[in-house]
Backbone as CSV, one residue per row, in Angstrom:
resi,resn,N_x,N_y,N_z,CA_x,CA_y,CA_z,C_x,C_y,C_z
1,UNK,71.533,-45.001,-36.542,71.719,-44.586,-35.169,72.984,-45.260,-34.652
2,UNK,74.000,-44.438,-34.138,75.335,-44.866,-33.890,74.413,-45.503,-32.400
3,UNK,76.054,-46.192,-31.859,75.533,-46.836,-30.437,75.768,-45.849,-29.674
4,UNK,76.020,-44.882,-29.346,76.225,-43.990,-28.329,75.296,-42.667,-28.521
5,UNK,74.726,-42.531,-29.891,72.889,-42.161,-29.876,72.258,-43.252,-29.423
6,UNK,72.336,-44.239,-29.010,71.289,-44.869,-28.825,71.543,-45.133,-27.512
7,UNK,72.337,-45.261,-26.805,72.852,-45.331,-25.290,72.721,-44.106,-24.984
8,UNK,72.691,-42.453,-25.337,72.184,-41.449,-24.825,70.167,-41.142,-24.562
9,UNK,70.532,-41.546,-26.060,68.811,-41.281,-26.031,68.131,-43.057,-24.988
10,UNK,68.656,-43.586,-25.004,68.227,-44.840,-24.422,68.061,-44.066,-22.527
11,UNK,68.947,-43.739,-21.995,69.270,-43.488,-20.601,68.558,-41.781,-20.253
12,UNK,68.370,-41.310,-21.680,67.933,-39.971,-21.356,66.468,-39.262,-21.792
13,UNK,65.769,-40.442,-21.598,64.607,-40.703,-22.743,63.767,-39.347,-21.960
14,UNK,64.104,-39.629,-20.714,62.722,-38.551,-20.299,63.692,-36.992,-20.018
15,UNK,64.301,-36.632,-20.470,65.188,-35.528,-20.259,64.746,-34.678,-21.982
16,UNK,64.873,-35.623,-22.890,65.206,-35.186,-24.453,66.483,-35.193,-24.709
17,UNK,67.357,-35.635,-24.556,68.845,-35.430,-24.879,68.977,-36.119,-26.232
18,UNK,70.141,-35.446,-26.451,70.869,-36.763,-27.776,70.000,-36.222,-29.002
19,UNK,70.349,-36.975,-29.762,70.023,-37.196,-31.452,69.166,-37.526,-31.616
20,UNK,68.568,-38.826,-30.709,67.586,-39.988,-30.381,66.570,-39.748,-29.568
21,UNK,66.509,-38.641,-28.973,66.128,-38.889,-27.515,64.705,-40.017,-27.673
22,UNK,65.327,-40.885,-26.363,64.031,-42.132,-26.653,64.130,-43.251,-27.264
23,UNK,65.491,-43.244,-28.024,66.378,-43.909,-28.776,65.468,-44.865,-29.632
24,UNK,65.953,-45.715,-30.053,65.301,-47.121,-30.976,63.616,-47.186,-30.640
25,UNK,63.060,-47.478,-29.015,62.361,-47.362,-28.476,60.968,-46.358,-29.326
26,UNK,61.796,-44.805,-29.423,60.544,-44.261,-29.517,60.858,-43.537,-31.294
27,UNK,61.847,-44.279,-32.263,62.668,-43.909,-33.265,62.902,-44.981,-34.293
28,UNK,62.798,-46.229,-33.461,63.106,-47.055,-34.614,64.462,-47.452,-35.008
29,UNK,64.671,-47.622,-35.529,66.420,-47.423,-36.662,66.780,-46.697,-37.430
30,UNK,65.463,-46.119,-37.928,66.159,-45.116,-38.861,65.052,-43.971,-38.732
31,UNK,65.217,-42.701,-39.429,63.999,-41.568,-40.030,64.699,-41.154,-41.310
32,UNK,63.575,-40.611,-41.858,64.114,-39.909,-42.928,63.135,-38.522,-42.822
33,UNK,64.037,-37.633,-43.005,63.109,-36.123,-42.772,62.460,-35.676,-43.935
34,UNK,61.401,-35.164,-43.444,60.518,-34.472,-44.464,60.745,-32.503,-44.520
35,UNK,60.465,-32.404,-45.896,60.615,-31.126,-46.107,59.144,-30.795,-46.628
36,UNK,58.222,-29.939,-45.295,56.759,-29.297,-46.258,57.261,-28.323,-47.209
37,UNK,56.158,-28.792,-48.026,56.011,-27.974,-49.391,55.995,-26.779,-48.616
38,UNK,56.258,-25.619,-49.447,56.197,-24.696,-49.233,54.649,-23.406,-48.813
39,UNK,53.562,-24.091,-49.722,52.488,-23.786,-49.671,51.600,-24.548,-48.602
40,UNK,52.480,-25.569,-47.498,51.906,-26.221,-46.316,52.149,-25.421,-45.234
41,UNK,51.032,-24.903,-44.743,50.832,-24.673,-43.423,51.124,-25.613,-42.049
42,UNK,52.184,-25.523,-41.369,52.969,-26.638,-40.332,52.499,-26.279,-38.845
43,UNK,51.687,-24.780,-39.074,51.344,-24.346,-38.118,52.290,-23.914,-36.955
44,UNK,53.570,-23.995,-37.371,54.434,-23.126,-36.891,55.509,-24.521,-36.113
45,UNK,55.513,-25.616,-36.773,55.940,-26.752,-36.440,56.960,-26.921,-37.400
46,UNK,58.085,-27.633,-37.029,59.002,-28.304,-37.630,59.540,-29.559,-37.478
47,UNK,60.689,-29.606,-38.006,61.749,-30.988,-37.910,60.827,-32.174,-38.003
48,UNK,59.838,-32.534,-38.562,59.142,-33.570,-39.096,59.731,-34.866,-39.709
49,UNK,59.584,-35.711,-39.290,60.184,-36.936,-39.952,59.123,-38.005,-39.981
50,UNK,59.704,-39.290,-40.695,58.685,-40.798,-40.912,60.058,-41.224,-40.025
51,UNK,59.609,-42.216,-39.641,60.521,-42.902,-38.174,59.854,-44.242,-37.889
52,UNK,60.234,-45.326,-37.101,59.660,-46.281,-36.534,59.532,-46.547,-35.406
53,UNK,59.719,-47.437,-34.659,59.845,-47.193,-32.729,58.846,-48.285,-32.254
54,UNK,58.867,-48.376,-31.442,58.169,-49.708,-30.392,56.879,-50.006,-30.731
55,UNK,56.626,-48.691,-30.181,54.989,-48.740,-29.809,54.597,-47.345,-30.857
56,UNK,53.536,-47.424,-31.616,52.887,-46.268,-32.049,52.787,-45.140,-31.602
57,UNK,52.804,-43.964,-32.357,53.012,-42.843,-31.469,53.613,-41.460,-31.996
58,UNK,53.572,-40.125,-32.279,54.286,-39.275,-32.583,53.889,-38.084,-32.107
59,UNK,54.824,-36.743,-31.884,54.379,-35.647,-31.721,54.250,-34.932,-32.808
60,UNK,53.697,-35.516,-34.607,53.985,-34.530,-35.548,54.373,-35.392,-36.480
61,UNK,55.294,-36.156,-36.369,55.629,-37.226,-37.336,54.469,-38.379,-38.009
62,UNK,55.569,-39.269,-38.760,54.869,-40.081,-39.627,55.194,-41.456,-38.556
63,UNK,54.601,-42.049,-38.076,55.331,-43.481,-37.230,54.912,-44.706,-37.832
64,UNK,55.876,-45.050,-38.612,55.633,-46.301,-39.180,56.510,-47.869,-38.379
65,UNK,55.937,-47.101,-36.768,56.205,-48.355,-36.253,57.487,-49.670,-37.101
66,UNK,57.335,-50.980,-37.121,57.737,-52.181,-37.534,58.097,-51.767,-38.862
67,UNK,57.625,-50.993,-39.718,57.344,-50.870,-41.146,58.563,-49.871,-41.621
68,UNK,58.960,-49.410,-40.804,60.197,-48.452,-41.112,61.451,-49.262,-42.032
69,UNK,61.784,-50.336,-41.591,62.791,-50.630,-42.630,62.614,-51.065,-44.045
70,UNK,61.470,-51.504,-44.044,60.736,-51.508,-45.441,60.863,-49.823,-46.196
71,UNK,59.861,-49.166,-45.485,60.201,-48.197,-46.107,61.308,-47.292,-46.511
72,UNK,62.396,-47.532,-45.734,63.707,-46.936,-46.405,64.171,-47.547,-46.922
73,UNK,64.178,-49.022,-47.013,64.929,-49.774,-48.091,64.172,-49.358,-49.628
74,UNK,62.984,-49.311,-49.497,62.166,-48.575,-50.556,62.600,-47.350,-51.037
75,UNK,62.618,-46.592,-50.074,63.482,-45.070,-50.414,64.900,-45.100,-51.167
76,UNK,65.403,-45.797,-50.334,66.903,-46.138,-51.036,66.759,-46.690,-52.001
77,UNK,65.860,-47.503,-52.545,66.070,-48.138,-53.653,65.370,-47.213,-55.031
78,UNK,64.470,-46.214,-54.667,64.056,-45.510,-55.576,65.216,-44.639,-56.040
79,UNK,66.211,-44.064,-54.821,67.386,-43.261,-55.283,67.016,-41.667,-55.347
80,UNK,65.528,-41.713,-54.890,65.535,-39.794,-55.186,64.444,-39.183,-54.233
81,UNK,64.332,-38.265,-53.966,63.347,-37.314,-53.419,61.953,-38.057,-53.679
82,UNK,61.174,-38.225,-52.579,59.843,-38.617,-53.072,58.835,-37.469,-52.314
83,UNK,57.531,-37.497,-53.232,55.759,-36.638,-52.333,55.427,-37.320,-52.142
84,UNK,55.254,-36.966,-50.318,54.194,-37.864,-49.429,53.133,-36.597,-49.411
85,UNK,52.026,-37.231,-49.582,51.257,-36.659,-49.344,50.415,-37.207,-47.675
86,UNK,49.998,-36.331,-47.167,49.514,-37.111,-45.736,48.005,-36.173,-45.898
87,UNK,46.825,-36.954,-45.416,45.695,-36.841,-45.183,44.852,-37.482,-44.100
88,UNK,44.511,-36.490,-43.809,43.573,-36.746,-41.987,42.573,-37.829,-42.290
């Protein structure tokens, strides 16, 4: 997140603006987007990501809160496409 995503989405949290909207706050530092399988029903939902952010919380996403930089340093360090599988 550049500083000026994060100074938009920071000042424009309740609008939706920006890249961020909600910035660090409701995002974390980083996301990494998910692509459903093809045979997943999204229910007509998109742009899905794992993300981190303050406080717990998502409209759809994965929120790994505090735990987010772990997990992309993990990602990055595997070097490739990974299956998440998610279950209710």
């Amino acid at each position: 997140m550049s500083a000026t995503d994060w100074l938009v989405g920071w000042t424009t949290k309740v609008t939706d603006r920006g890249a961020w909207p909600g910035s660090s706050m409701s995002w974390g530092s980083s996301r990494v987007w998910l692509e459903p399988a093809k045979e997943t029903n999204t229910y007509g939902r998109d742009n899905f990501s794992i993300h981190g952010g303050w406080a717990p919380g998502s409209a759809g996403c994965i929120d790994m809160t505090s735990n987010i930089k772990n997990f992309v340093a993990l990602f990055e360090f595997v070097g490739k496409d990974l299956i998440v599988e998610v279950k209710y």
